[in-house]
BATORDO-493092 format. One record per residue (C-alpha): residue number from 1; chain; residue in three letters; x, y, z. Coordinates in Angstrom, 2 decimals, m for minus. Last residue first. Layout:
REM BATORDO-493092
  resi  chain  resn        x        y        z
   NUM      A   ala        X        Y        Z
...
***
This chain:
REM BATORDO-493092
  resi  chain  resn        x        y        z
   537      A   unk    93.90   m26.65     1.30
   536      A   unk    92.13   m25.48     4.17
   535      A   unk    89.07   m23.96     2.33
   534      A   unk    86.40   m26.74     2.81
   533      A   unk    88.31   m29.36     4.79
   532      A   unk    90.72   m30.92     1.86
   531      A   unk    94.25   m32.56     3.16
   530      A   unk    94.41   m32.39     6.09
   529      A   unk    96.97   m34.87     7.36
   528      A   unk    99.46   m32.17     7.83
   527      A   unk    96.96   m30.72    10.01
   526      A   unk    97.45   m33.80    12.68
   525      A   unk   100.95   m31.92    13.30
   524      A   unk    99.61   m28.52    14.62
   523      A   unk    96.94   m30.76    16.77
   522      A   unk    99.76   m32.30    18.54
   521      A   unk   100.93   m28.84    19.77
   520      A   unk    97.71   m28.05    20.94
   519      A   unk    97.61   m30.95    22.04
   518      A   unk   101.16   m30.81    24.31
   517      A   unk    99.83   m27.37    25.46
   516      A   unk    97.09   m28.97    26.84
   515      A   unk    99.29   m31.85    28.73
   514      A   unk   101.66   m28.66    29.58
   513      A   unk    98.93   m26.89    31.22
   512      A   unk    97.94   m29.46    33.68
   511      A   unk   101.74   m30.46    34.64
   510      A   unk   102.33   m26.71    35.34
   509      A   unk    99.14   m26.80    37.01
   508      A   unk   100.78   m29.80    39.64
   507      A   unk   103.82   m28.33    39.57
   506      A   unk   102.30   m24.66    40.91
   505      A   unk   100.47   m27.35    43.86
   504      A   unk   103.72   m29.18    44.97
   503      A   unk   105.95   m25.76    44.71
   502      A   unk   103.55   m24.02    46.93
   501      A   unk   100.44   m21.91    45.19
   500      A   unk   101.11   m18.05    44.76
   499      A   unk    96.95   m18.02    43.98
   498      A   unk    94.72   m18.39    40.83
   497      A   unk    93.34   m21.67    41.77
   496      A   unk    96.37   m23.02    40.40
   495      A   unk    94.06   m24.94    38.27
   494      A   unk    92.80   m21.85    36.91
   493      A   unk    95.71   m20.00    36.85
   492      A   unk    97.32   m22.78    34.62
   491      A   unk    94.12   m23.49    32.38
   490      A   unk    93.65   m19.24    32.47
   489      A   unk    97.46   m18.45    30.78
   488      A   unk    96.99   m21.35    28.98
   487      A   unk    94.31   m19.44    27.13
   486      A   unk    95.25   m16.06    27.52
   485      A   unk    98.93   m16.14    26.97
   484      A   unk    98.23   m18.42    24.48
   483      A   unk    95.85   m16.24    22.38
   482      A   unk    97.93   m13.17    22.93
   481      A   unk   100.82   m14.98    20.96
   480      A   unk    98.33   m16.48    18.38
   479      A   unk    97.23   m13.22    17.30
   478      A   unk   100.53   m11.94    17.14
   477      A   unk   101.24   m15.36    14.58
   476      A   unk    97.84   m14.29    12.75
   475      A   unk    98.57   m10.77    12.29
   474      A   unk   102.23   m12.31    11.02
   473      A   unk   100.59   m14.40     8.88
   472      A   unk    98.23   m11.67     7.22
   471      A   unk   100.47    m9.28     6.78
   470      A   unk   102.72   m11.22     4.82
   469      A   unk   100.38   m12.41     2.85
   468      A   unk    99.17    m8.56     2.04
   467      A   unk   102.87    m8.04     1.23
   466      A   unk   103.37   m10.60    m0.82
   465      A   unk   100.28   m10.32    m2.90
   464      A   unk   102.16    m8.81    m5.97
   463      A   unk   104.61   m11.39    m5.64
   462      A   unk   102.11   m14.35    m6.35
   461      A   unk   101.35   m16.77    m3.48
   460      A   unk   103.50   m19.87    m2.71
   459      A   unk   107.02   m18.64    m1.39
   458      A   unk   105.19   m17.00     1.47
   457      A   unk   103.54   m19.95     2.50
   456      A   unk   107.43   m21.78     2.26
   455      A   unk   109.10   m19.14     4.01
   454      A   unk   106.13   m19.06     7.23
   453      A   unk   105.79   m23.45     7.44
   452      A   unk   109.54   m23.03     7.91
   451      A   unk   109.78   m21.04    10.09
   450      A   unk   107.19   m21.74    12.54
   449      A   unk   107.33   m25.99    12.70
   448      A   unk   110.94   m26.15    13.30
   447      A   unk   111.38   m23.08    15.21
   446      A   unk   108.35   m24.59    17.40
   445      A   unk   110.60   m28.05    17.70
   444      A   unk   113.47   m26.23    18.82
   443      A   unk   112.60   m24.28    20.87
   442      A   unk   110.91   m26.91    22.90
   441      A   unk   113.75   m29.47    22.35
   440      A   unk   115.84   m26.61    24.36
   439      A   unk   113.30   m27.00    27.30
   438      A   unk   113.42   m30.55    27.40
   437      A   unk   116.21   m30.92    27.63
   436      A   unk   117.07   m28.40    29.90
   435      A   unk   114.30   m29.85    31.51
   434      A   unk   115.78   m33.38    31.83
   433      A   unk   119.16   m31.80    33.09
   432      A   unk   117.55   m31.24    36.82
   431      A   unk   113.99   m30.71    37.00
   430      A   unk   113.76   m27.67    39.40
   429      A   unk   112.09   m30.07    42.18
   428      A   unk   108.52   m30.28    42.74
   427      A   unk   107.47   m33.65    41.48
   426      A   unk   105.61   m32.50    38.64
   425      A   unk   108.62   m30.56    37.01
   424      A   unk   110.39   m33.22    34.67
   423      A   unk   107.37   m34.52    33.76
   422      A   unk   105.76   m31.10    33.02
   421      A   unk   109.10   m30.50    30.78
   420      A   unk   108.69   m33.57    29.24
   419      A   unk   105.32   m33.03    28.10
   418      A   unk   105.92   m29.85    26.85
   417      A   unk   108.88   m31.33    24.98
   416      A   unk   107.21   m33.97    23.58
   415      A   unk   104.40   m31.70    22.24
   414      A   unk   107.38   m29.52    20.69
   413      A   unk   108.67   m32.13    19.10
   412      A   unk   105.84   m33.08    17.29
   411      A   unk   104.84   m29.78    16.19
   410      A   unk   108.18   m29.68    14.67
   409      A   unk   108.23   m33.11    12.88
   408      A   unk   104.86   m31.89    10.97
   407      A   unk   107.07   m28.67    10.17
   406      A   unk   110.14   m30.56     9.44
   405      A   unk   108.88   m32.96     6.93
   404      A   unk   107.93   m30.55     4.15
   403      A   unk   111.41   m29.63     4.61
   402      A   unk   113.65   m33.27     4.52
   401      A   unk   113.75   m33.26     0.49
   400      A   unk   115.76   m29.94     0.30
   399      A   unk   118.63   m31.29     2.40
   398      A   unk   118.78   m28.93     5.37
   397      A   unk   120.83   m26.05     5.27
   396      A   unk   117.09   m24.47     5.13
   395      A   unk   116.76   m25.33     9.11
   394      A   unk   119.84   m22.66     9.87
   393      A   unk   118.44   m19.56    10.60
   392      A   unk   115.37   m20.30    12.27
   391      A   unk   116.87   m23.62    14.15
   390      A   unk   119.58   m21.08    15.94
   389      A   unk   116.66   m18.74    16.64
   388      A   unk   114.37   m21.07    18.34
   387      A   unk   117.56   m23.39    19.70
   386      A   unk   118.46   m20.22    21.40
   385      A   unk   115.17   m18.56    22.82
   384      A   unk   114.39   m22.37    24.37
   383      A   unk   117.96   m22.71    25.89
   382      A   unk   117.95   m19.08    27.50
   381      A   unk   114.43   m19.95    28.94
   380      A   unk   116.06   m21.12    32.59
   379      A   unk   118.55   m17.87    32.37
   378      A   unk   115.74   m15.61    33.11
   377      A   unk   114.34   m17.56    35.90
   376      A   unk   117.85   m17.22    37.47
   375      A   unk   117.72   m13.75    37.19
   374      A   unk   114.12   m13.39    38.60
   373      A   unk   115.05   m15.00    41.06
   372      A   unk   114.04   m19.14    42.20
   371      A   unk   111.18   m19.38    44.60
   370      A   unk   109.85   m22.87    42.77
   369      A   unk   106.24   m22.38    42.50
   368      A   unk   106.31   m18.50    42.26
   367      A   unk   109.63   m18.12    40.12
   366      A   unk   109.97   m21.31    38.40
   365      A   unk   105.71   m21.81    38.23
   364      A   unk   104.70   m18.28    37.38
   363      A   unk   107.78   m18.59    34.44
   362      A   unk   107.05   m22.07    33.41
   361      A   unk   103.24   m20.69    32.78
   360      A   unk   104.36   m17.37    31.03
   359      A   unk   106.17   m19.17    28.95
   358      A   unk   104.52   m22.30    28.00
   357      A   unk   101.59   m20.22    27.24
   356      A   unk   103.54   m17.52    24.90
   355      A   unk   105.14   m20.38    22.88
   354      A   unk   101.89   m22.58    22.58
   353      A   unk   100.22   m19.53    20.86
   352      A   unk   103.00   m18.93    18.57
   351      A   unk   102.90   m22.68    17.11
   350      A   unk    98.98   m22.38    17.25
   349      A   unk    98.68   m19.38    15.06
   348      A   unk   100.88   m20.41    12.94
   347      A   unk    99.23   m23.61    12.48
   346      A   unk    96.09   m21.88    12.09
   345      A   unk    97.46   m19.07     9.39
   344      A   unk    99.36   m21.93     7.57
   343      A   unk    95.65   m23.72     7.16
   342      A   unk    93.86   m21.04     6.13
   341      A   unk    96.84   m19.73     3.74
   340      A   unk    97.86   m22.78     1.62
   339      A   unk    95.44   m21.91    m1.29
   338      A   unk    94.23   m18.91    m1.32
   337      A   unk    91.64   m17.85     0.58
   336      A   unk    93.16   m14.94     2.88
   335      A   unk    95.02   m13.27    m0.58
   334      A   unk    91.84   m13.02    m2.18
   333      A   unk    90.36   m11.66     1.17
   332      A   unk    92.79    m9.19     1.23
   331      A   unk    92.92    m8.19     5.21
   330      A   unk    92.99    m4.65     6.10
   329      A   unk    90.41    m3.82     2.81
   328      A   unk    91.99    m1.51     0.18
   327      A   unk    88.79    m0.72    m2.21
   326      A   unk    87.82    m1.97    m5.69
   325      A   unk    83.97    m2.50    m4.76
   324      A   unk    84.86    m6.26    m4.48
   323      A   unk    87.48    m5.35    m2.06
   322      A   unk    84.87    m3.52     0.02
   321      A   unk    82.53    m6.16    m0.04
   320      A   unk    84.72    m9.39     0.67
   319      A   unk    86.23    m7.34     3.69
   318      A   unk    82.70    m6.09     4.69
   317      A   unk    82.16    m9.84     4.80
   316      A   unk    84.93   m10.71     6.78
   315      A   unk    84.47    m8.48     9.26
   314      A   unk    80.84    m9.38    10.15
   313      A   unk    82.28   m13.06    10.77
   312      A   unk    84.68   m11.67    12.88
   311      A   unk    82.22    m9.77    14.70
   310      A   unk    79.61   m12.14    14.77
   309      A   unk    82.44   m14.67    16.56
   308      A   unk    83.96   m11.81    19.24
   307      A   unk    79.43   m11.21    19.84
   306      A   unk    79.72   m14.82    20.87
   305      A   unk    82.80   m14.73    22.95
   304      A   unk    81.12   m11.61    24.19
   303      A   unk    77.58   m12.93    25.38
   302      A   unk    79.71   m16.51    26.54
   301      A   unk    81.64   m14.03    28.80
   300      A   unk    78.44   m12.03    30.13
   299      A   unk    77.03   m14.88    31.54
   298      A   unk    79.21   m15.36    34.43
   297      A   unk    82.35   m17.44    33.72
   296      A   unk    83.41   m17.67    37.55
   295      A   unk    84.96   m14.61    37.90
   294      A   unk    88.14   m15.45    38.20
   293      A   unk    88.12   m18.51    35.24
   292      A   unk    86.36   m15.95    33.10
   291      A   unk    88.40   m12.48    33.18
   290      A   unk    91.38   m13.52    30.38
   289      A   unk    89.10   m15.43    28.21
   288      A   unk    86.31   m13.14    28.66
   287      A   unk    88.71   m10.34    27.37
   286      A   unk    89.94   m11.95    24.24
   285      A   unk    87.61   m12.61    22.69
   284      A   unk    85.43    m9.37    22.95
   283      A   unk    88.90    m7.51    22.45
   282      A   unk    89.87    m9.57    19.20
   281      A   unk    86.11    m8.56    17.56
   280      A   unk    86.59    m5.27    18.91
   279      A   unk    89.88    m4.48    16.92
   278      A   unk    88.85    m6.75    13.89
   277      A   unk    85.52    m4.46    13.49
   276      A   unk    87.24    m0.93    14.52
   275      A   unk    90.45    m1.71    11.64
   274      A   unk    87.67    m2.94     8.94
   273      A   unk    85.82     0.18     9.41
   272      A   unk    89.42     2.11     9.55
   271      A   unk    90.29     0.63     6.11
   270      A   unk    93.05     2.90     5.46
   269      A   unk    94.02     3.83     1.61
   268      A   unk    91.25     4.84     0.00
   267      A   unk    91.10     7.90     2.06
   266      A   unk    94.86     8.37     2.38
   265      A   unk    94.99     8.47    m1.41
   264      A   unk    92.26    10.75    m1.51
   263      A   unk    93.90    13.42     1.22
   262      A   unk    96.81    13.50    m1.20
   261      A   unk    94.44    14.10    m4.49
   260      A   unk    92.72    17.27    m2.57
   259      A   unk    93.95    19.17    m5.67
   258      A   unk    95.58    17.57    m8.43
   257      A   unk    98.92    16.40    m7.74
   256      A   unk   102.02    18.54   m10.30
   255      A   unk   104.75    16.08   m10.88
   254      A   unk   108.05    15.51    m9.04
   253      A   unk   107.06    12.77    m7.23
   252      A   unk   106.10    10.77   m10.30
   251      A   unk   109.73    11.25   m11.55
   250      A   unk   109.70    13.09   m14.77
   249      A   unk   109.69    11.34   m18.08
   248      A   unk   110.88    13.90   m21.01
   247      A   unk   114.12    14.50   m19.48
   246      A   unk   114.90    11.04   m19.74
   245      A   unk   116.07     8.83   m16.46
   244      A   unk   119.04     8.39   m15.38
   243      A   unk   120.04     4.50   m15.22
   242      A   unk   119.98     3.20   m11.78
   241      A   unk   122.74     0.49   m11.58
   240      A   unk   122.28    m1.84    m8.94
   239      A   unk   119.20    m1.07    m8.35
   238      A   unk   117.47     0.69    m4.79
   237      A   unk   114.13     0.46    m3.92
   236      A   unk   111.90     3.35    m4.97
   235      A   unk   111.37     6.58    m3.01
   234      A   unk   114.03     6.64    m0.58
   233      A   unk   113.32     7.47     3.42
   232      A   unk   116.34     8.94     4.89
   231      A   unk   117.67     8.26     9.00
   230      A   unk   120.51    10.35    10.07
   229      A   unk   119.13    13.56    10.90
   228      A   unk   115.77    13.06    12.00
   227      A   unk   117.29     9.88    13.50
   226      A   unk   119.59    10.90    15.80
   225      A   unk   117.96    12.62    18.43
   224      A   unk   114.45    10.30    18.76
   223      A   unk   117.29     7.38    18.71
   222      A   unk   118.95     8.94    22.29
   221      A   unk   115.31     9.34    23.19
   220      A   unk   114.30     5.82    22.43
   219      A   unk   117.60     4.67    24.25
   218      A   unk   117.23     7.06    27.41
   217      A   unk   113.55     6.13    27.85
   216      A   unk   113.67     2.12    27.14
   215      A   unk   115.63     1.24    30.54
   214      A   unk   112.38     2.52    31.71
   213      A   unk   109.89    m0.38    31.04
   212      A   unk   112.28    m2.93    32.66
   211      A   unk   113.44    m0.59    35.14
   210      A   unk   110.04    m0.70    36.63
   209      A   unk   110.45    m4.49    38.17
   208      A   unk   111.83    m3.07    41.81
   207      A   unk   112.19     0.50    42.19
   206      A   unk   114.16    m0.17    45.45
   205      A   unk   117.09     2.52    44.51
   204      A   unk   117.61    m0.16    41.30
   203      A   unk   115.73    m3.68    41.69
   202      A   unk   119.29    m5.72    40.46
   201      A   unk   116.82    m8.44    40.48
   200      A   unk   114.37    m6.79    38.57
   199      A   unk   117.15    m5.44    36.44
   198      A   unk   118.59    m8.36    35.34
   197      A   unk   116.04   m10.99    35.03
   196      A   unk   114.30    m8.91    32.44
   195      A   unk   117.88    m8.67    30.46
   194      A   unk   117.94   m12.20    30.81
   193      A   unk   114.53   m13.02    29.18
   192      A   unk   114.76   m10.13    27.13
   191      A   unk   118.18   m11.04    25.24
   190      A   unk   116.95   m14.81    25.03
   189      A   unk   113.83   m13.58    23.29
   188      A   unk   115.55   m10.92    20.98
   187      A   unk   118.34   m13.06    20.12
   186      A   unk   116.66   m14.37    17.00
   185      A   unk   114.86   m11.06    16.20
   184      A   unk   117.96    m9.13    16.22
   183      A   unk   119.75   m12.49    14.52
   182      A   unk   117.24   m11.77    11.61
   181      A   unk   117.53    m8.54    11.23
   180      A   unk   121.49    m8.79    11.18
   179      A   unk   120.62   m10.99     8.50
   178      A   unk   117.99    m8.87     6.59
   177      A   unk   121.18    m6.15     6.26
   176      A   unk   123.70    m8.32     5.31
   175      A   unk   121.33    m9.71     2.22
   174      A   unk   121.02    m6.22     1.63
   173      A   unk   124.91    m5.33     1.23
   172      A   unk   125.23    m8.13    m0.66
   171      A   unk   122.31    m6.99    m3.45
   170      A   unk   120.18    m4.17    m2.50
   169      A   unk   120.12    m2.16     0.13
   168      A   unk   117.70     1.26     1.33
   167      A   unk   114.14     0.12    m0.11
   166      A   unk   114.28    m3.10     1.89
   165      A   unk   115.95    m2.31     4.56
   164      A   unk   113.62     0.60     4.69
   163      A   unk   110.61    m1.84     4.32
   162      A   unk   111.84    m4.24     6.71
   161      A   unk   111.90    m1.44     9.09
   160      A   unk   108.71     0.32     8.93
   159      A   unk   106.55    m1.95    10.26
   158      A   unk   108.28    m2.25    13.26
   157      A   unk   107.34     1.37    14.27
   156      A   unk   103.69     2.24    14.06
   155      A   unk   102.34    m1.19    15.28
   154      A   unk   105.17    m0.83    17.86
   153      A   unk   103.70     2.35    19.05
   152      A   unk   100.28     1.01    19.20
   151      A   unk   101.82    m2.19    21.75
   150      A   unk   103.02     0.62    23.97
   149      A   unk    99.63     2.52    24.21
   148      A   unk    98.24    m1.06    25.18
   147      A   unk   100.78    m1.08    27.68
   146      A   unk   100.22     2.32    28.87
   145      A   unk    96.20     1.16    30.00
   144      A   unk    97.64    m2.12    31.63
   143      A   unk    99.53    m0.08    33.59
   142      A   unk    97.26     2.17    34.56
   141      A   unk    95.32    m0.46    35.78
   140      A   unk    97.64    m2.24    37.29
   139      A   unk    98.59     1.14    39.55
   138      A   unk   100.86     3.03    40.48
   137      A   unk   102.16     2.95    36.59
   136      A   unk   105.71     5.21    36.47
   135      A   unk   107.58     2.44    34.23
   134      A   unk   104.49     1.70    32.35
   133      A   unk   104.27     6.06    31.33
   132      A   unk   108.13     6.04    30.48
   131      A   unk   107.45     3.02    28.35
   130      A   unk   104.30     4.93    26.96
   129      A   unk   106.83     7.67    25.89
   128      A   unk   109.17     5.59    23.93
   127      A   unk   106.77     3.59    21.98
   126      A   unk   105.09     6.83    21.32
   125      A   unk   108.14     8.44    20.29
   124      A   unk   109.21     5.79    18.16
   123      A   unk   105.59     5.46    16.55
   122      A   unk   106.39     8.71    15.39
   121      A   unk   110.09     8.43    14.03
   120      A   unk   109.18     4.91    12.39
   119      A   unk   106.31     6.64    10.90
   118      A   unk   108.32     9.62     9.02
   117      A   unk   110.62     7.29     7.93
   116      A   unk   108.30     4.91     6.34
   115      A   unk   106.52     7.69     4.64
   114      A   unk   103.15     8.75     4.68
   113      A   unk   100.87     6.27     2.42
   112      A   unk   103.30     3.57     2.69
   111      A   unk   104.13     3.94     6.37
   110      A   unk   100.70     4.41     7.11
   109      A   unk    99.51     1.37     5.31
   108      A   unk   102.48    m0.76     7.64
   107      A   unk   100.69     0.94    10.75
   106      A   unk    97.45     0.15     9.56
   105      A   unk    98.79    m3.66     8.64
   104      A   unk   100.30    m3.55    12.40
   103      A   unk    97.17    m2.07    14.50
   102      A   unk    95.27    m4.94    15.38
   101      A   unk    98.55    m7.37    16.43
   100      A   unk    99.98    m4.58    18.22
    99      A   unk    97.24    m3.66    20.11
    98      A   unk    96.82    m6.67    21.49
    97      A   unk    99.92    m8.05    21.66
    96      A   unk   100.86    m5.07    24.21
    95      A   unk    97.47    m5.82    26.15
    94      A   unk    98.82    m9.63    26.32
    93      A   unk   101.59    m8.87    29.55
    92      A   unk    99.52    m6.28    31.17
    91      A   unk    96.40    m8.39    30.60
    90      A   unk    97.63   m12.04    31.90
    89      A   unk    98.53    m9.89    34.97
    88      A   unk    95.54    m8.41    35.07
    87      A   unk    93.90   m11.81    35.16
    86      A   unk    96.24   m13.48    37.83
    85      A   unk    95.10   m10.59    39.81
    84      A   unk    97.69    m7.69    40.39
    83      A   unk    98.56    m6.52    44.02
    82      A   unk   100.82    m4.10    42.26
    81      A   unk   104.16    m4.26    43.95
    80      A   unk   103.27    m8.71    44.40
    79      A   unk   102.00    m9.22    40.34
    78      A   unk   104.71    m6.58    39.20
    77      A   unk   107.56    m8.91    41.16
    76      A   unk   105.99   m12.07    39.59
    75      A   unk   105.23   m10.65    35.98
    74      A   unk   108.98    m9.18    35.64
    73      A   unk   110.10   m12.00    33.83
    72      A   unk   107.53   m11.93    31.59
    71      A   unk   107.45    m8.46    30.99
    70      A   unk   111.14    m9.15    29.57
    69      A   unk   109.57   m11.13    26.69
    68      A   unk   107.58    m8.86    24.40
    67      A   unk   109.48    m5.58    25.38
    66      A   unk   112.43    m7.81    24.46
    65      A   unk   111.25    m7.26    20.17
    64      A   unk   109.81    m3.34    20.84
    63      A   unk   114.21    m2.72    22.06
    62      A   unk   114.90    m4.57    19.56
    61      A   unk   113.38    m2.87    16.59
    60      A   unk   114.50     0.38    17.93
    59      A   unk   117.93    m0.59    17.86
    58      A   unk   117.04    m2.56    14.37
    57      A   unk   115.87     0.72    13.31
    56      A   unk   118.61     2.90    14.16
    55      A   unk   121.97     0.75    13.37
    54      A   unk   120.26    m0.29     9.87
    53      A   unk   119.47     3.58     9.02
    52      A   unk   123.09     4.76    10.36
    51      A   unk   124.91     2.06     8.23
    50      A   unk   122.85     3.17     5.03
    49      A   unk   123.95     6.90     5.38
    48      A   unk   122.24     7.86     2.30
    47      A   unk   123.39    11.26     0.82
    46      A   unk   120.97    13.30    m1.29
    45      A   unk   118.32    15.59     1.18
    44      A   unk   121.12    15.32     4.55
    43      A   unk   124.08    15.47     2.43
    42      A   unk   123.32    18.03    m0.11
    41      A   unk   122.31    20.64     2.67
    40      A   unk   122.65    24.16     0.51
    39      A   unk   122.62    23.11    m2.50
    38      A   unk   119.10    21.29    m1.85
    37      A   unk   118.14    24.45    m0.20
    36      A   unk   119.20    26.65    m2.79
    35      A   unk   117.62    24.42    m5.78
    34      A   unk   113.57    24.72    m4.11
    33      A   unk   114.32    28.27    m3.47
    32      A   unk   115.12    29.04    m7.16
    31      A   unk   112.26    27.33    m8.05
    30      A   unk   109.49    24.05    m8.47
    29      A   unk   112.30    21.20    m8.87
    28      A   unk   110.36    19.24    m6.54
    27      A   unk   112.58    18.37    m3.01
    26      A   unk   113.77    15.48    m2.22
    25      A   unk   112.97    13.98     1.30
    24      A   unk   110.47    11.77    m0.63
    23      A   unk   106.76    11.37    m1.63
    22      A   unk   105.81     7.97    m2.17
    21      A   unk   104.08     7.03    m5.70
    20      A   unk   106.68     3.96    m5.93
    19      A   unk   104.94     2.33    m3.18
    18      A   unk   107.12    m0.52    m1.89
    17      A   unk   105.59    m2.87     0.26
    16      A   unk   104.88    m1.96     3.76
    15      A   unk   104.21    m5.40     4.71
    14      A   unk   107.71    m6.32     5.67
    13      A   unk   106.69    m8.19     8.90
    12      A   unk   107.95   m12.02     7.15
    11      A   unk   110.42   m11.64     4.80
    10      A   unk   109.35    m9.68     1.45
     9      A   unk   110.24   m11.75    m1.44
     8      A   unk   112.40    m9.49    m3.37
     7      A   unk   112.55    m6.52    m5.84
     6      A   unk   108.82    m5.72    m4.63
     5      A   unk   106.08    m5.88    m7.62
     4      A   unk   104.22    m2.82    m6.94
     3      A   unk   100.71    m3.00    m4.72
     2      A   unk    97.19    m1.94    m5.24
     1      A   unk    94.59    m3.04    m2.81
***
């Protein structure tokens, strides 16, 4: 898998790289045509409007960023409209992660095969139209159906908008840039949790938790508008000073292709065997997990967990094989074994996966166990979304000699915060100020342990495999997000007996669930200790 050098360390999700081979908006110098049209618009082929681009994507970037969190909310009111199971409902929340999680390094290829631009626009509009589709679900079906659709669009979109950043600013002006991505992605999870609360309790003309999904229609269309105009897709990455370059030494855009050599870059340049092999490998595990405590874990979910396990393993060695034959596999396995990666990929994994089961177990228990509204439910995880992105942005303001500690120290804090919040909880009452404690040690502790462990594993491999690294750990960190929805997701179900139990029986799972997420959490920090187990190294 070939890659350029990028300027910078790509921040985690820019995994689009920077292929200097892209076409652009520009046209060839191939006529007298070619230089009228150019003349003609110089603003929209030549002029960047670098303030429109950021505005766009990161609008469109948070709107895919609360889609992840405002469902939660919501779960409750869709579970009652819908008649949902506790297993659809674990569905229509993870069948966004899903799809997102298989389809992001395809959708960052895309972008680098096709034009960032040009995907960001399309998986816009599919983002935007399978909200519309979610909003207007009659059934859970249906709505799990869209919200897979939903998750694809995102795959197509978010991709896209490190790398623009990235090949649109340079210097000050990008270092302003990846921080107001940063704070979009910090205030993302608060934003959704209260925004969620919002409108299902506002429940506009009686339409109950569907706003959620269609407050996205006017702003994706409104963006749709705008950014065919507004939005340009540069070639290389910008310099500071771009010396012109020699008549003799054309841009590589502007030279003849052979024949047919466009539809052999796009060839070489998707692994779609790889992409059908991870996709059913993640829907045979995932599935049975979701569907097992209802039904009893018949026979056919230890068939699929085990046909999830050849699959994976079946992936990986078509991975090994294509790359050895000088192909562009999903996942690099070069970049998957070296040194630092196994192990960041599992704690990753595990940090993300205890966020998404805390959540959507405190918020069956606040707003099922406890009867509290949507609103209010919303406001309960403000604390966790804010120490999470308060902790990401500030932790390297530490002193330099305290950051191998703080993703050990993390994990730990997050276990005692689980287990403080189900203290807090067990007896039935809303917990008082011990769960904001709790709660805000929560976020706090999984910032701790995620960002970190995510800068410095990114910091380790070579620049030329920053991109595929990147890919890789944020795969893994979606991966982990649908994980814990599932797998919590069933322990608190499960010992809820998968019903809307009273406040003494939803505090007793919540209790259940948080002494498992507390190991899971516990088993994050152990790996410190791990020194040399085959490959995690």
């Amino acid at each position: 898998m070939k890659h350029t050098t990028p300027t910078t360390l790509p921040p985690a999700g820019d995994l689009g790289g920077s292929s200097k081979g892209e076409p652009t908006d520009n046209r060839a110098s191939g006529g007298p045509a070619a230089g009228r049209r150019v003349a003609r618009h110089p603003a929209s082929r030549r002029t960047p409007r670098p303030g429109w681009l950021l505005a766009i994507v990161l609008t469109g970037q948070l709107m895919a960023v609360l889609d992840v969190f405002i469902v939660n909310i919501a779960a409750p009111t869709v579970r009652a409209d819908l008649h949902a199971s506790g297993a659809g409902l674990q569905l229509v929340i993870a069948g966004y992660t899903i799809s997102y999680a298989v389809l992001l390094i395809t959708g960052a290829r895309l972008g680098a095969l096709i034009g960032h631009r040009r995907m960001f626009l399309t998986g816009l509009a599919v983002f935007t139209g399978a909200s519309l589709a979610c909003g207007l679900a009659a059934t859970t079906g249906q709505l799990i159906a869209f919200r897979f659709v939903q998750g694809a669009g995102a795959a197509l979109m978010l991709p896209q908008v490190l790398s623009l950043i990235q090949r649109t600013f340079t210097g000050g002006s990008r270092a302003r840039a990846l921080g107001a991505y940063s704070a979009v992605l910090a205030s993302g999870a608060a934003g959704g949790q209260i925004l969620g609360g919002l409108l299902v309790e506002a429940d506009l003309f009686g339409s109950g938790w569907r706003p959620v999904f269609l407050v996205n229609v006017p702003i994706g269309l409104a963006l749709l508008a705008l950014g065919p105009r507004l939005l340009h897709d540069p070639a290389d990455p910008p310099r500071p000073a771009e010396a012109p370059r020699p008549a003799e030494a054309p841009h590589p855009a502007d030279a003849p292709r052979p024949r047919g050599e466009g539809a052999a870059v796009r060839r070489s340049g998707l692994d779609l065997p790889g992409l059908v092999l991870l996709a059913a490998a993640v829907l045979l595990f995932t599935v049975p997990l979701v569907l097992g405590q209802e039904r009893g874990w018949p026979l056919w979910c230890w068939i699929t967990l085990g046909l999830s396990a050849a699959l994976v393993a079946l992936f990986a060695a078509y991975e090994t094989r294509l790359a050895r034959r000088g192909g562009a596999p999903l996942i690099s396995p070069r970049v998957a074994r070296a040194p630092g990666i196994p192990r960041a990929v599992i704690r990753i994994a595990l940090a993300m996966a205890a966020n998404a089961g805390f959540l959507f177990a405190m918020t069956l228990h606040v707003q099922g166990g406890l009867g509290h509204s949507p609103l209010r439910t919303g406001l309960t995880f403000v604390p966790t979304a804010v120490a999470f992105g308060v902790v990401g942005l500030n932790w390297q303001r530490l002193p330099a000699r305290w950051h191998a500690a703080t993703i050990p120290g993390g994990f730990l804090l997050a276990a005692v915060s689980f287990a403080g919040a189900g203290l807090a909880l067990r007896d039935g009452t809303d917990g008082g100020p011990w769960l904001l404690v709790a709660l805000t040690a929560s976020g706090a502790g999984l910032s701790f342990a995620y960002s970190p462990l995510l800068t410095r594993t990114l910091a380790t491999v070579r620049r030329q495999d920053a991109a595929d690294a990147s890919g890789v750990l944020v795969t893994a960190a979606q991966l982990g997000l649908l994980t814990g929805v599932a797998v919590f997701g069933a322990v608190f179900l499960g010992a809820a007996d998968d019903t809307v139990p009273s406040a003494g029986a939803s505090a007793d799972a919540l209790w259940v669930t948080c002494v498992a997420l507390a190991g899971a959490a516990l088993c994050g920090a152990l790996m410190s200790l791990v020194r040399r187990v085959g490959h995690l190294r």
